[in-house]
N, C-alpha and C positions, 0 to 999 in steps of 0.2 A: 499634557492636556489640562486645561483650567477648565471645572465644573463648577456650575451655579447649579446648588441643590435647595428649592425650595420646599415648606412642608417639613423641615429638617426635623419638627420635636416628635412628628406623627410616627405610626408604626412603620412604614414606607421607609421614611425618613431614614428613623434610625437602624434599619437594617442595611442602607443603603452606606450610610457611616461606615457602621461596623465593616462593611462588606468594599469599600473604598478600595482598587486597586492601588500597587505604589505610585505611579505614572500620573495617578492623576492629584492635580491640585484643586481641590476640593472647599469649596465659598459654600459652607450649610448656612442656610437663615430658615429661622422658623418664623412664626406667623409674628412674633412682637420683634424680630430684626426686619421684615418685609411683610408689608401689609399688601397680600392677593387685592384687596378691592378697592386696590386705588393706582391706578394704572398709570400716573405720574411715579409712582415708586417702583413702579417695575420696570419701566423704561430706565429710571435714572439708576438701577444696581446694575443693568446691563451696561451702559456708556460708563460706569465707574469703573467697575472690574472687566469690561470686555469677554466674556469668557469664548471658550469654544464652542459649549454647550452650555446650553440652562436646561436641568433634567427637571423639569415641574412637576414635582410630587405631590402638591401643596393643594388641596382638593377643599369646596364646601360639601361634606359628605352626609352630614344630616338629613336624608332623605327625606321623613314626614314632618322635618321642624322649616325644609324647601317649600312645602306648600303654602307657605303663611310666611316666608321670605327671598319670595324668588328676585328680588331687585339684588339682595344680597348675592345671592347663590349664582346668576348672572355674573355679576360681577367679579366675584373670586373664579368662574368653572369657565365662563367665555373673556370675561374680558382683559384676564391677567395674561392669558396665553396670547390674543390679541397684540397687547401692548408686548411682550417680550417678542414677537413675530416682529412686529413694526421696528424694536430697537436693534433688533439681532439683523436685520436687513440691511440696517447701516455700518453696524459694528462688522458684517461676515461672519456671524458664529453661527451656531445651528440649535434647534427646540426640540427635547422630547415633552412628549406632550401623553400624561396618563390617565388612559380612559379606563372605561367601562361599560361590560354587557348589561347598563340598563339603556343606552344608546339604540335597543333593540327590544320591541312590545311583546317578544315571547311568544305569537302566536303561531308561528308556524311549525313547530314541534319536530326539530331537529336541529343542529349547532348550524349558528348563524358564520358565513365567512364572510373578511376583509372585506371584502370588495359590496356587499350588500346594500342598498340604503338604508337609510338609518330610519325610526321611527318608534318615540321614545314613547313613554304614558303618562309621565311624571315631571313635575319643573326639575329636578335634580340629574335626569335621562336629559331632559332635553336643553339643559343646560351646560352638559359635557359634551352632547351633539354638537352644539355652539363653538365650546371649548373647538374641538375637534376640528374643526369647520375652520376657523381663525390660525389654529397653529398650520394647517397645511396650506396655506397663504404662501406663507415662508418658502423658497427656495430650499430643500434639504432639511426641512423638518420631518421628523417622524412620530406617529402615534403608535402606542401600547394598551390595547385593549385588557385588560383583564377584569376578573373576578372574584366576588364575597373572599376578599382579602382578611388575613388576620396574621397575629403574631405574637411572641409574649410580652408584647407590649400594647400601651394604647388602648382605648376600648373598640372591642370587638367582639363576635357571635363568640366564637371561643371560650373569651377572657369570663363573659356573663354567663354564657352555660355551666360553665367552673363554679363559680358561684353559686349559681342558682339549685346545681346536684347537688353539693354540701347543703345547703339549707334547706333542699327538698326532704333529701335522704334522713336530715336529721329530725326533720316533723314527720318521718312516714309518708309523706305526700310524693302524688307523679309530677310531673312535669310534662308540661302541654306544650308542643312543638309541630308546626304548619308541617304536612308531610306532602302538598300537593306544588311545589314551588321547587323547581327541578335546575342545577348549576351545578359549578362546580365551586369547589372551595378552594380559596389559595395563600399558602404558606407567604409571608414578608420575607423570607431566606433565602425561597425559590425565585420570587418574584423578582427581588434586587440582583439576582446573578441574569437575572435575562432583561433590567434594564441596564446593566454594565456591560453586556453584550452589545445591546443595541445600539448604543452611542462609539464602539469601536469595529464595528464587519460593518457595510452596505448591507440594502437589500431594500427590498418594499419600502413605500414608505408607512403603510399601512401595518401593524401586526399586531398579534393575539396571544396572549400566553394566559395560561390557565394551569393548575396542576392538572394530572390526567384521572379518568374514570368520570362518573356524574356521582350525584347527590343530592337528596330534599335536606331541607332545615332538619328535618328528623331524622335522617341516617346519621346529620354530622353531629345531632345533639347525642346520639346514643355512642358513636365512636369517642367523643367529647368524655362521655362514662368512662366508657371500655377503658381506654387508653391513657386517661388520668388517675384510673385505679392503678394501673399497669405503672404508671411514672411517678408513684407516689405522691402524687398532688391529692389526691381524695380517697378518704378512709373506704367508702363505696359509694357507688353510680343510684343517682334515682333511677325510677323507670319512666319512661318516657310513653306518653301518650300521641299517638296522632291528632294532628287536627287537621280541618280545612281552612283557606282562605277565610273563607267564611266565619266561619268558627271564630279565626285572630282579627278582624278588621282592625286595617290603617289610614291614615290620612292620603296617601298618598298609594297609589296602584303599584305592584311589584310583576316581574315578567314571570308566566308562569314557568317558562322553560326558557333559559338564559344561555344553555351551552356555546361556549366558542371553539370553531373550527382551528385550531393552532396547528392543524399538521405544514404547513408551509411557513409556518411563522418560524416553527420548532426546528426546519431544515435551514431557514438564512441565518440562524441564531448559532446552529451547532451544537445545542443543549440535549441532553436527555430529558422525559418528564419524568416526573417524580408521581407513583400516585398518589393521590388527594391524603389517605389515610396513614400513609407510610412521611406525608409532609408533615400530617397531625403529629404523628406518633415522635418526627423530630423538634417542631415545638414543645413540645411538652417533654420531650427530655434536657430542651434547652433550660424551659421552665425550672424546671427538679432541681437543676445542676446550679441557677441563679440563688435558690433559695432553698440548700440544705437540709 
């Protein structure tokens, strides 16, 4: 099976490498081999390599820098998946297409399923809505719902709460972390074994993976502590303060409750979940182990 993995240098990406079954022949390009926002290049690596699947991992993920770039963020989150829908329809190969619970305005206060409509708050939501929308066009395209993604690589909530503990801890200072903004958090380890599912079992074309349990930005910042003392990345954990919303203003709206429904997703996949905490905890032993 030939793979076009776009997105290749991001954290997705490279766990998605690492994680590459034998079977498949595997075409990574990162953003300086295929440029997402120009959709002559995405058409033309599809009719060169033909592949079976184009796994689009390749996201504009900058949420509040999408407010004051949305022609951009368009164009890498709708219209790259667009043009690979359009190429792969002549070629016969097939699209996943990787979303996200900002696709959904958080207001209804309980996990949103599949099947929902969509209703984003932000150019970056509703520019993977778009995404979204263009890839299921395609005959046997599927989308991947997930969420507040991270990994030991790449920058992520994670990688900077690591950071920011040591420096807090070391000036005596807390650390202020929104605690009213409700999801869950997801491991790149966990996440790449259930986009490598997805592209070999049928099923929905719709689906959702998440690690399991919820979480505010605060719980993950304090486990972020915990669990980086525990993995010898940090001498000790700051303390962590709540905030509100309010408190943190962004340029850009966030959902306040993001949960995704993946119990059906989790049964066409054949996966176990992993909890949210117990995903951290093997991050960060990945982490330890990279760096001695």
């Amino acid at each position: 099976m030939k793979v076009l993995l776009t997105g290749a240098a991001g954290q997705l990406g490279q766990a998605l490498i690492a994680s590459s079954p034998a079977e498949v022949e595997l075409i990574a390009c990162s953003r300086a081999e295929l440029d997402l926002a120009n959709p002559e290049a995405c058409r033309a690596a599809v009719q060169a390599h033909r592949p079976d699947w184009v796994l689009n991992a390749g996201a504009y993920t900058a949420v509040d820098k999408a407010e004051s770039e949305p022609e951009l963020a368009q164009a890498v989150n709708a219209g790259a998946p667009g043009a690979f829908a359009e190429a792969l329809a002549a070629t016969g190969g097939r699209l996943l297409q990787v979303s996200t619970d900002f696709v959904f305005n958080g207001a209804q206060g309980s996990p949103y399923r599949p099947e929902q409509p969509l209703d984003s708050l932000g150019v970056y939501g509703a520019t993977k809505a778009a995404g979204e929308t263009a890839a299921l066009k395609l005959l046997g395209a599927r989308v991947l719902r997930t969420s507040w993604v991270y990994g030991p690589v790449g920058k992520n909530f994670c990688l900077t709460m690591l950071r920011l503990h040591a420096l807090k801890a070391a000036a005596g200072e807390s650390l202020g972390v929104v605690a009213d903004q409700v999801g869950c958090p997801t491991s790149t380890l966990t996440l790449a074994a259930a986009c490598w599912r997805a592209i070999s079992v049928e099923g929905p074309q719709i689906l959702q993976w998440s690690d399991a349990g919820a979480a505010s930005w605060y719980d993950f910042a304090v486990a972020i502590g915990e669990l980086g003392v525990q993995a010898g990345l940090l001498e000790r954990a700051a303390r962590v303060k709540p905030l509100t919303t309010a408190d943190y203003p962004t340029l850009a709206q966030r959902p306040s409750y993001s949960l995704l429904d993946c119990t059906a997703s989790r049964l066409a996949l054949g996966l176990e979940p992993l909890h949210w905490r117990e995903g951290l905890a093997e991050v960060l032993r990945c982490m330890a182990a990279a760096h001695p």
